[in-house]
MDAnalysis code that builds the backbone (N, CA, C; Angstrom):
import MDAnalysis as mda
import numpy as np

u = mda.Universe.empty(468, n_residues=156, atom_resindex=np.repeat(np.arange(156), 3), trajectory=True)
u.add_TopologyAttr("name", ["N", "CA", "C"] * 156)
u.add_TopologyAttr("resid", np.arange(1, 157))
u.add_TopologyAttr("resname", ["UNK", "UNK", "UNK", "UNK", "UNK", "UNK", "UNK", "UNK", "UNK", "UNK", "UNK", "UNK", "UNK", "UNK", "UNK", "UNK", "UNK", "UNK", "UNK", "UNK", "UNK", "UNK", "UNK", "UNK", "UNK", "UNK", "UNK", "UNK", "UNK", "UNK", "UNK", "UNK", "UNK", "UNK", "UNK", "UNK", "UNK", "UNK", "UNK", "UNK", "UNK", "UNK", "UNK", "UNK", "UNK", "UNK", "UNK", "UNK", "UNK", "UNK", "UNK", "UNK", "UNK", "UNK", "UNK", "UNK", "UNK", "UNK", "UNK", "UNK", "UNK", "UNK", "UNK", "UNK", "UNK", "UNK", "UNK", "UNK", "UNK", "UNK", "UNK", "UNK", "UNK", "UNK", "UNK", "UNK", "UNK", "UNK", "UNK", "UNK", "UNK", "UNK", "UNK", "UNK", "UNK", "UNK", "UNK", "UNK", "UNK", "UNK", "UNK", "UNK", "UNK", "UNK", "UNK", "UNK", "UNK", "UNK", "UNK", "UNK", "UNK", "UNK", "UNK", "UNK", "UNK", "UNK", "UNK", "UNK", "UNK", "UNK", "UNK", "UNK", "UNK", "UNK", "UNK", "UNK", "UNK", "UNK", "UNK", "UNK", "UNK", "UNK", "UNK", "UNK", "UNK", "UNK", "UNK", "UNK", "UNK", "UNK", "UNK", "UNK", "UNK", "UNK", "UNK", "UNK", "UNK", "UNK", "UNK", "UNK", "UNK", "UNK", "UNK", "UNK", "UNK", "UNK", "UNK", "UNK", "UNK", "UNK", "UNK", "UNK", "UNK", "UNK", "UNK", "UNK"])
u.atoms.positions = np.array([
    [-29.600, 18.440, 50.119],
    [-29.937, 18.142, 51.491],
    [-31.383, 18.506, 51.821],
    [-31.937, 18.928, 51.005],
    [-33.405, 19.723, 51.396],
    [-33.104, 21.048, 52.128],
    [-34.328, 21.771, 52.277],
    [-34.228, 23.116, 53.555],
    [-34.122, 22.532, 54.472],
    [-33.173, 23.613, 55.592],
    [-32.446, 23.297, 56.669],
    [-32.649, 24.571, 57.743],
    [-33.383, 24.095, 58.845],
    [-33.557, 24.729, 60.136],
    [-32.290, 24.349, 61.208],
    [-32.289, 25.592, 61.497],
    [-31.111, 25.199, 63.167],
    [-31.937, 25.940, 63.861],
    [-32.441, 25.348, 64.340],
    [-33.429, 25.414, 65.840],
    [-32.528, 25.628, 67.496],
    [-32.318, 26.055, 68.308],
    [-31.519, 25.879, 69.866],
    [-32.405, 26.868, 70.315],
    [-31.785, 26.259, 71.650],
    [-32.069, 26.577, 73.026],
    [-30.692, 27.011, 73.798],
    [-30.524, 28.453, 74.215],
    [-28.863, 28.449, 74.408],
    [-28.890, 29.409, 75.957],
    [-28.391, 29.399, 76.925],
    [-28.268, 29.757, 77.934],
    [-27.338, 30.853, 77.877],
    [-25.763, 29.820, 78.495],
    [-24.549, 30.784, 78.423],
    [-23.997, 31.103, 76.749],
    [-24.623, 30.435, 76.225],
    [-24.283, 31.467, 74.516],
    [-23.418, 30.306, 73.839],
    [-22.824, 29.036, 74.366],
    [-22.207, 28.347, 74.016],
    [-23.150, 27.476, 73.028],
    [-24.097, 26.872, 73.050],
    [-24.947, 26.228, 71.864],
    [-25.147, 27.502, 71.023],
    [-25.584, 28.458, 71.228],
    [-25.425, 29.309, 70.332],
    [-24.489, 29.767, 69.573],
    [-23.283, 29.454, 70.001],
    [-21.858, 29.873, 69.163],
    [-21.878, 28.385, 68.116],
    [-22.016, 27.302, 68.527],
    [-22.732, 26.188, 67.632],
    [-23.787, 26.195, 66.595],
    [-24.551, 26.463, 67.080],
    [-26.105, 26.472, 66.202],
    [-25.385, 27.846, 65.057],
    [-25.063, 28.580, 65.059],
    [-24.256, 29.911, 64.256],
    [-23.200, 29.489, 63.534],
    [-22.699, 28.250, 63.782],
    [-21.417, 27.930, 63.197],
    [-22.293, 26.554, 61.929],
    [-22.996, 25.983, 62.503],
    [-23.741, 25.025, 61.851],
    [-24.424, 25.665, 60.876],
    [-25.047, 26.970, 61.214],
    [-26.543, 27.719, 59.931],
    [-25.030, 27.973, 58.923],
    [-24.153, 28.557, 59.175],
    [-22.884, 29.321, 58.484],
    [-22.449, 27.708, 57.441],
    [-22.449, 26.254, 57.645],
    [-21.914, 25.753, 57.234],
    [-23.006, 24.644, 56.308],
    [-24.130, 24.955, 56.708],
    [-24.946, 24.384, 55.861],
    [-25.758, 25.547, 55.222],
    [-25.623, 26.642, 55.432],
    [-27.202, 27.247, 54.811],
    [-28.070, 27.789, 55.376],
    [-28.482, 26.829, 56.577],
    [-29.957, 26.843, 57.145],
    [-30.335, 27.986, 57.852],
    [-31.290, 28.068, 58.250],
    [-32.179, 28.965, 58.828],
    [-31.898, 28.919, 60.636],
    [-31.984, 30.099, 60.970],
    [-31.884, 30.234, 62.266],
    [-32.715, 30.472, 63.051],
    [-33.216, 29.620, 64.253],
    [-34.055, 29.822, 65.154],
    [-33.810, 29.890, 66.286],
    [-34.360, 30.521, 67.334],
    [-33.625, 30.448, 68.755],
    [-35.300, 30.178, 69.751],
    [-35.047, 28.870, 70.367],
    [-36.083, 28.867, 71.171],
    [-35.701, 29.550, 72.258],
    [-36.915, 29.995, 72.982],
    [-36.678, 31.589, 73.814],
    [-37.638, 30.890, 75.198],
    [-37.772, 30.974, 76.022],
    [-38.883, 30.549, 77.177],
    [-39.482, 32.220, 77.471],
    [-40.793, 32.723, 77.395],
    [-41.054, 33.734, 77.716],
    [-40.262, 34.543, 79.348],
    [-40.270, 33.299, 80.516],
    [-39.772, 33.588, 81.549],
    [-37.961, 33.009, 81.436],
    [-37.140, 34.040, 81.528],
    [-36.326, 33.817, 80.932],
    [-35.328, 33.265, 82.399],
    [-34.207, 31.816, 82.210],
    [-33.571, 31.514, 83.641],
    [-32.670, 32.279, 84.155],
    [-32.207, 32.034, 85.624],
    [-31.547, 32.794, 86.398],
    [-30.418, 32.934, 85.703],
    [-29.509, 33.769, 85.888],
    [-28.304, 33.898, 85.325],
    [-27.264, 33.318, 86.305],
    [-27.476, 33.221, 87.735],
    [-26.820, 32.639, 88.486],
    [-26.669, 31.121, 88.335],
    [-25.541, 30.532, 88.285],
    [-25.868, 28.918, 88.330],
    [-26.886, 27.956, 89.404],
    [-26.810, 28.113, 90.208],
    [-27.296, 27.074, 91.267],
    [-29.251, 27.306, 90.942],
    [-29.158, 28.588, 90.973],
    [-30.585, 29.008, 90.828],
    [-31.272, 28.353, 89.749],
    [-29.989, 28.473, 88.644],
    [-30.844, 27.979, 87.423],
    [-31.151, 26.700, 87.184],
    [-30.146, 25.739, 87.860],
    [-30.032, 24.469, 88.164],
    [-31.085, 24.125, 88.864],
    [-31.603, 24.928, 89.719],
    [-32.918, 24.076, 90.312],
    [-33.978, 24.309, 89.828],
    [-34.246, 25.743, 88.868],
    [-35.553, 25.936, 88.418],
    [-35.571, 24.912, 87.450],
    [-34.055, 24.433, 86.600],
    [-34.333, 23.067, 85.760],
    [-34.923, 22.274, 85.866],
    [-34.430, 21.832, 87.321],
    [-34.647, 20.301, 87.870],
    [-35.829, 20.509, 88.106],
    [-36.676, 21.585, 88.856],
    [-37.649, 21.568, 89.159],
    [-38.892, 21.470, 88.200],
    [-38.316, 22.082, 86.886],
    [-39.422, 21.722, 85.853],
    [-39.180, 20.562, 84.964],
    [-38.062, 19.836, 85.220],
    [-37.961, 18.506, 84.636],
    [-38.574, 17.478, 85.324],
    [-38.674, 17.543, 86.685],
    [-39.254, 16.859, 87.912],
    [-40.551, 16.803, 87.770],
    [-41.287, 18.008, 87.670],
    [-42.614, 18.385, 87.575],
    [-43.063, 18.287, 86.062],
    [-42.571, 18.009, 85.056],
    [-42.765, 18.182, 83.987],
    [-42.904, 19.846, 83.454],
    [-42.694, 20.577, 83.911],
    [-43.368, 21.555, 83.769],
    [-42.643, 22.030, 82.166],
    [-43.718, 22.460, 81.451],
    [-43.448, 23.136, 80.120],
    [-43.489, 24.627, 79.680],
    [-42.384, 25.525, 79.499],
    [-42.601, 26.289, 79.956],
    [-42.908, 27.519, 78.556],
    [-43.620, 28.417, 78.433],
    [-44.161, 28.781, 77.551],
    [-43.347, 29.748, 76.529],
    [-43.172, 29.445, 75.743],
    [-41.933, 30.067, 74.525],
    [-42.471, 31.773, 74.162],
    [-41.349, 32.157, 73.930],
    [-41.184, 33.597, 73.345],
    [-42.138, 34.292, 72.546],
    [-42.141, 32.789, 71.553],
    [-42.044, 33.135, 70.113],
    [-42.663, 31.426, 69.523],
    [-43.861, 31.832, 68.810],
    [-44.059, 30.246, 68.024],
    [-43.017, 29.714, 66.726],
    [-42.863, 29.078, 66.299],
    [-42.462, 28.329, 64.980],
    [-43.638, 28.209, 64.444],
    [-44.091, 29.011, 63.333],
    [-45.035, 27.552, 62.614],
    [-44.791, 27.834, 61.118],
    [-43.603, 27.333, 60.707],
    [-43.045, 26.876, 59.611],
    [-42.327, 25.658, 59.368],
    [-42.803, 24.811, 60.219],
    [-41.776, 23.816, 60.077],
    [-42.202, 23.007, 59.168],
    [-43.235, 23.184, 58.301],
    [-43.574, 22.135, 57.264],
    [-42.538, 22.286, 56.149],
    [-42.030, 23.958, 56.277],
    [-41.442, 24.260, 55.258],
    [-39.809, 23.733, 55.241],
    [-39.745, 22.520, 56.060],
    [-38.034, 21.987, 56.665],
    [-38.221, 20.468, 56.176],
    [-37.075, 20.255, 55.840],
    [-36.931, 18.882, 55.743],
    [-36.219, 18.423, 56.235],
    [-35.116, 19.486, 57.185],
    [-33.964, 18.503, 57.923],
    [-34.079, 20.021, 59.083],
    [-33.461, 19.316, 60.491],
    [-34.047, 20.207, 61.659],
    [-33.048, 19.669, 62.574],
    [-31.849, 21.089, 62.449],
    [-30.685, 20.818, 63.630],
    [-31.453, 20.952, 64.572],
    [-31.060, 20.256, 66.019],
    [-31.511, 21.003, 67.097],
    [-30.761, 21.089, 67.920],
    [-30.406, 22.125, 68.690],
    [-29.548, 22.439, 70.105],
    [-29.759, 22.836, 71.085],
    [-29.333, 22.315, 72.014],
    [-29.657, 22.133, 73.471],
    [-28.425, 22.246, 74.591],
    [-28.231, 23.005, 75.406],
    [-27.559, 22.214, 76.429],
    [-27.888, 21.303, 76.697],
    [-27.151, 20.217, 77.557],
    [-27.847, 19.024, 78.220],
    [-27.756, 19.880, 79.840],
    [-29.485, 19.615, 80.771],
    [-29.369, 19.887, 81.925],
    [-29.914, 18.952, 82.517],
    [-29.480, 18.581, 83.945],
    [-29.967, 17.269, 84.503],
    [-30.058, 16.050, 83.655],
    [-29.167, 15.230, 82.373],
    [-29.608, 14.650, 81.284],
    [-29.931, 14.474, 80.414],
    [-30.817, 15.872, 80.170],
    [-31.578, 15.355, 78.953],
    [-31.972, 17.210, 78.373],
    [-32.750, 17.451, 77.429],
    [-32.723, 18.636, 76.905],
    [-33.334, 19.718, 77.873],
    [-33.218, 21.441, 78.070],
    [-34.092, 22.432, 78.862],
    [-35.959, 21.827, 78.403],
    [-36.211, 22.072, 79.181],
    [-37.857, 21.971, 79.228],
    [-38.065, 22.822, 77.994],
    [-38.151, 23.901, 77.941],
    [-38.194, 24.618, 76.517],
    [-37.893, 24.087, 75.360],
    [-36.787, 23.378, 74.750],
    [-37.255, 22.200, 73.944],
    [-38.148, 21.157, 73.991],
    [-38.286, 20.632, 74.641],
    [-39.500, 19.534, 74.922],
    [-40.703, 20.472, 74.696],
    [-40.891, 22.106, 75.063],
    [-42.396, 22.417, 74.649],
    [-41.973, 23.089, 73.231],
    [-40.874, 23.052, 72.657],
    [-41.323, 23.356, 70.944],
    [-41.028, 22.167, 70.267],
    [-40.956, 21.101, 70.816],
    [-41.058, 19.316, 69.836],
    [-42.336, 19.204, 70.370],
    [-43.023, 19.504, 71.223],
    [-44.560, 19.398, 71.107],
    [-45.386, 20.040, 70.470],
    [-44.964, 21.502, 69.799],
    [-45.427, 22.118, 69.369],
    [-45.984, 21.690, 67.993],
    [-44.539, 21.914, 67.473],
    [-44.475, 21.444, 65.650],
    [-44.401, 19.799, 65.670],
    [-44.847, 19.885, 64.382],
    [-45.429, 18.397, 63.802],
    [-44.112, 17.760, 63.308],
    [-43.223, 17.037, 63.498],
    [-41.970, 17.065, 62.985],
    [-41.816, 15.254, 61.614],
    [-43.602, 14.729, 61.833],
    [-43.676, 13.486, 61.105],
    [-42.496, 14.048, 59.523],
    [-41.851, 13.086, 59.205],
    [-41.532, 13.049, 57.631],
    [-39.846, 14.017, 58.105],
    [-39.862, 14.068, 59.085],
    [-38.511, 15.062, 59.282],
    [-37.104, 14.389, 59.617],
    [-36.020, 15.251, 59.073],
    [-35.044, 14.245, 59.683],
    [-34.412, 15.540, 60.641],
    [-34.300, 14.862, 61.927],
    [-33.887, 15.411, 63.320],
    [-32.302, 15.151, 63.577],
    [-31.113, 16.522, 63.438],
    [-30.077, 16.290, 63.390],
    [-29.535, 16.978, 65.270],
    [-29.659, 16.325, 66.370],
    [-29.574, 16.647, 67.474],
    [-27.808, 17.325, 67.229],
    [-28.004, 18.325, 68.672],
    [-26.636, 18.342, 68.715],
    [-26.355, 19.121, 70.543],
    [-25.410, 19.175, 70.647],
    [-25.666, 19.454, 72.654],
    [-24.648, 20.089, 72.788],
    [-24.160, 21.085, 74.252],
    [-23.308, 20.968, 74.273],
    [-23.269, 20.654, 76.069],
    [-22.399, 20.642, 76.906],
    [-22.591, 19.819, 78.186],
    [-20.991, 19.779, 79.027],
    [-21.269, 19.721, 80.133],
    [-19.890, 20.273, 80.853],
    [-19.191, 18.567, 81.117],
    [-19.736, 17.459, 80.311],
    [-19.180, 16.177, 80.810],
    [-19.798, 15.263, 80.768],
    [-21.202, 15.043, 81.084],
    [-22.179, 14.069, 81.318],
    [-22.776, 13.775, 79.658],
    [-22.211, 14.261, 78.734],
    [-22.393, 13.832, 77.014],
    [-24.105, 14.147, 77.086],
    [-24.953, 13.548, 75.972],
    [-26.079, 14.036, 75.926],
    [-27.350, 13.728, 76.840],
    [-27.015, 12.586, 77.641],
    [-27.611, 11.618, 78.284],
    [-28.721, 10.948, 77.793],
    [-30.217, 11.182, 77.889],
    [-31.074, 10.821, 77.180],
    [-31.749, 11.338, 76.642],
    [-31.158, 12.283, 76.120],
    [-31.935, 13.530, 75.417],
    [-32.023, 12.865, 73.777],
    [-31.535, 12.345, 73.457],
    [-31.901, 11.977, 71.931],
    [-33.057, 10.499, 72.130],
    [-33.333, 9.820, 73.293],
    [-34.289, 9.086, 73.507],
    [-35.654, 9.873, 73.447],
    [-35.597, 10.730, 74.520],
    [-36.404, 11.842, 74.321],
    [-37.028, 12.300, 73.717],
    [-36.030, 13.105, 72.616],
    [-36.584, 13.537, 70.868],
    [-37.376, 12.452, 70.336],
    [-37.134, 11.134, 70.275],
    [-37.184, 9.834, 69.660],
    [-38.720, 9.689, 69.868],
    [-39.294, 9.939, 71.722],
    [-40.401, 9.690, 72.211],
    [-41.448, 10.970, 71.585],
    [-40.964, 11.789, 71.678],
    [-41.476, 13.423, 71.338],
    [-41.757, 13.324, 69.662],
    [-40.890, 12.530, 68.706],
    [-41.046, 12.701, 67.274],
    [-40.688, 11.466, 66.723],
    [-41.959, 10.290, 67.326],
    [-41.879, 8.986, 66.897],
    [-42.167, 9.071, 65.295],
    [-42.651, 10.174, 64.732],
    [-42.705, 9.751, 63.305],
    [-41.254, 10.620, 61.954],
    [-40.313, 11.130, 62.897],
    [-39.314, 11.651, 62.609],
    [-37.911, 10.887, 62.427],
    [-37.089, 10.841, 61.538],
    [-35.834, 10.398, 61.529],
    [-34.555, 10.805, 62.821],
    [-34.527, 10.320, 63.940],
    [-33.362, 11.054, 64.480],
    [-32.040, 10.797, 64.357],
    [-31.398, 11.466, 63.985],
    [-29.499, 11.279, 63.713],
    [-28.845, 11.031, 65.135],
    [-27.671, 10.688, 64.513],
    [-26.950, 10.687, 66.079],
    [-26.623, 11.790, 66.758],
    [-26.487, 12.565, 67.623],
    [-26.228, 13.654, 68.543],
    [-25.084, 13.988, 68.414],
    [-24.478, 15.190, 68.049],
    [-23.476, 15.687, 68.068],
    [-23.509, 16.255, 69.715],
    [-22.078, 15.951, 70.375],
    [-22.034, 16.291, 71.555],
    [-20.638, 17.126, 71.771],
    [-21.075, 18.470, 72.499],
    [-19.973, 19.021, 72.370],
    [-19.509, 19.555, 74.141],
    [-18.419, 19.210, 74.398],
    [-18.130, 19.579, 75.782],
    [-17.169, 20.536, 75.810],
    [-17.551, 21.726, 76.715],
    [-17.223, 22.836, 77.077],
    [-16.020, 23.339, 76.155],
    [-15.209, 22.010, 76.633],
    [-13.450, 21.791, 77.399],
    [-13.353, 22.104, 75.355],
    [-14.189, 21.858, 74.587],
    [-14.220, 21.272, 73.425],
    [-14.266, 22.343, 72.385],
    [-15.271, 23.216, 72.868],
    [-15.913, 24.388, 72.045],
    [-14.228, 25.015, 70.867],
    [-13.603, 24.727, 70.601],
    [-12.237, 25.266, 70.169],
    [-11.899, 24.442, 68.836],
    [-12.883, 23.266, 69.238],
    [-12.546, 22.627, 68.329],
    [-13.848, 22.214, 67.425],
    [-14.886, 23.147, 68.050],
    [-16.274, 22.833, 66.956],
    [-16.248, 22.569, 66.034],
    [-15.495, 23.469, 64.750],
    [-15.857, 23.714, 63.281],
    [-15.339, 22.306, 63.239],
    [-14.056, 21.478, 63.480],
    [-13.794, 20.715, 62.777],
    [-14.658, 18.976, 63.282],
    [-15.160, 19.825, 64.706],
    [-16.170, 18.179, 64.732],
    [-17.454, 18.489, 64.345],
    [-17.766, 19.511, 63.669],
    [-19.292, 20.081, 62.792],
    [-18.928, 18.846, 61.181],
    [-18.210, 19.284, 61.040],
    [-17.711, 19.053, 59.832],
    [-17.968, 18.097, 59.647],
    [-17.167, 16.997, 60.360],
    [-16.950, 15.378, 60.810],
    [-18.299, 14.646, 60.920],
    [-19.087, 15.446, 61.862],
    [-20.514, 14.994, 62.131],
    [-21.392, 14.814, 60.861],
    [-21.520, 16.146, 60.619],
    [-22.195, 16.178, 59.293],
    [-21.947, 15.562, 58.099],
    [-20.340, 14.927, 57.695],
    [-20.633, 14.211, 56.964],
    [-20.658, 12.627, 57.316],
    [-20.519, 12.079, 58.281],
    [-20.717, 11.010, 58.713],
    [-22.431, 11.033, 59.141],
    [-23.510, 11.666, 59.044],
    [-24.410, 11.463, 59.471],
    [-25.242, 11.684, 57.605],
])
């Protein structure tokens, strides 16, 4: 398969119980994108500082750099989906790293609304990258990860 990054972005810990179950079943390497200013823990709050930096574009400045990604040839990535499409904090580490020659294995997880256009997104962000289809995982779902990890991965 080549070296293998699992890259996320995880809020309530649920992409993260994913992205942990994925490094465990391929191998790969674990990364956690971090936003230096970290979101509300309250819902509504956090919901609007989303919207508000998805609205505004705003990009918001990470923890922690990556700069190994030359050393990847395949690059889970995880995200909640908020308002649609991925946290702003992904969008500023697919700007970061160079992802040309890469193959991009999306994956989400989301209370219903599936990934929306978040794998268009990636697509626009890493026009010279392979993107897979999106593994989408809903809430209601999380119970049944390992065996749609499984499924995904070898159908992709």
């Amino acid at each position: 398969m080549g070296k293998i990054l699992v890259a996320y972005f995880s809020h309530s810990g649920n992409t993260k119980k994913i992205a942990e179950k994925i490094s465990l079943v391929t191998g790969g390497d674990l990364f956690e994108i971090r936003a230096v200013n970290k979101y509300p823990e309250e819902y509504s709050k956090c919901t609007e500082l989303a919207r508000k930096e998805l609205m505004e574009n705003i990009k918001p400045q990470l923890a922690e750099t990556f700069n190994s990604i030359n050393d990847y040839d395949i690059i889970f990535l995880g995200y909640p989906v908020w308002w649609g499409t991925m946290p702003m904090p992904v969008f500023t580490f697919l700007e970061r790293c160079k992802f040309d020659g890469k193959t991009i294995m999306p994956f989400c997880t989301h209370g219903g609304g599936g990934s929306g256009k978040s794998s268009d997104d990636i697509k626009k962000l890493c026009p010279r990258a392979e993107v897979m289809e999106c593994l989408q995982i809903k809430e209601t779902e999380l119970a049944k990860a390992d065996e749609m990890i499984r499924k995904w991965i070898k159908k992709v």
